[in-house]
N, C-alpha and C positions, 0 to 999 in steps of 0.2 A: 195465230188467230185464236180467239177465243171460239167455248162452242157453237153461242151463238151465229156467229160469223160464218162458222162450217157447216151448220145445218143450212143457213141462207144460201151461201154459194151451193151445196148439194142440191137443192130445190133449184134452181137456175140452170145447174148445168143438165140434170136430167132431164128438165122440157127445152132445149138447147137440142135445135135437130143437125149440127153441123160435127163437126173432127175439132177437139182439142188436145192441144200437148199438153200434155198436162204429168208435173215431176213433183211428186209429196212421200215425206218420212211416212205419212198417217195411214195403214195398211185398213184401219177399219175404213176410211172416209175411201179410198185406193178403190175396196171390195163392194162397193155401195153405188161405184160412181162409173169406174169403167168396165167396156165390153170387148177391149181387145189390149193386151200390152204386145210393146214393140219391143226385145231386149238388143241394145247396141253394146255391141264387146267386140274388139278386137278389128276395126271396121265393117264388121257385117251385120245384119238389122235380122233377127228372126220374131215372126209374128206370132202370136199365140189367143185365141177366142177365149169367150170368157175375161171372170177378175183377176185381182191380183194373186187369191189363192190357188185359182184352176193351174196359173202361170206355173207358182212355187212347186205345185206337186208336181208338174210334168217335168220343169226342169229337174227337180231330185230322181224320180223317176228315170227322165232320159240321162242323167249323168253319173248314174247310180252313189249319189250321195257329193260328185265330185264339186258341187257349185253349194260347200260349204256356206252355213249360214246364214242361209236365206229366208230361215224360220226365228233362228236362234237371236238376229239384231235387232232386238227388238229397242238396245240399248237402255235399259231402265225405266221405259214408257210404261203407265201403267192407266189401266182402261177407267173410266170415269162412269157414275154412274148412268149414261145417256147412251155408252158403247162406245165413246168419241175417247182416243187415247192423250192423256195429258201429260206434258215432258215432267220429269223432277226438276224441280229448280235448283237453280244453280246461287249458290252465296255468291254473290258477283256486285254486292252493294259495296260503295265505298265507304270507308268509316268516320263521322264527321269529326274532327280535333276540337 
């Protein structure tokens, strides 16, 4: 989705008085949007109040480091002038002969 796109859906879902599932890479749009994450691992569901970031320090916190990575995947996303994280592009064009 372009920015555009994600600030509209952000507007929508925040006067949005009901429960969405809602699964996105984007930790800024993630921190802006939700008030509780669910983590499912291993069949069991644990809830956590608060965003996405309240989530990450509590799990480091409760695991003393052991839920590697959960800071560090940012995978090469780099934040955009607006706060909204944009992937690096990938060469993935085909070459015309």
């Amino acid at each position: 989705m372009d920015i555009g796109s994600i600030q509209w859906l952000e507007k929508v879902l925040k006067r949005y008085d009901g429960a969405v599932l809602l699964v996105s890479h984007d930790r800024y749009f993630l921190d802006k949007i939700v008030t509780k994450v669910i983590d499912l691992e291993r069949g069991k569901a644990r809830m956590y109040l608060g965003n996405y970031t309240a989530y990450v320090e509590k799990e480091e916190n409760d695991s003393g480091g052991g839920k590697k990575g959960l800071r560090e995947s940012t995978g090469g996303n780099q934040t955009s002038g607006s706060g909204y994280r944009k992937a690096k592009s990938s060469s993935t064009r085909e070459k015309k002969h």
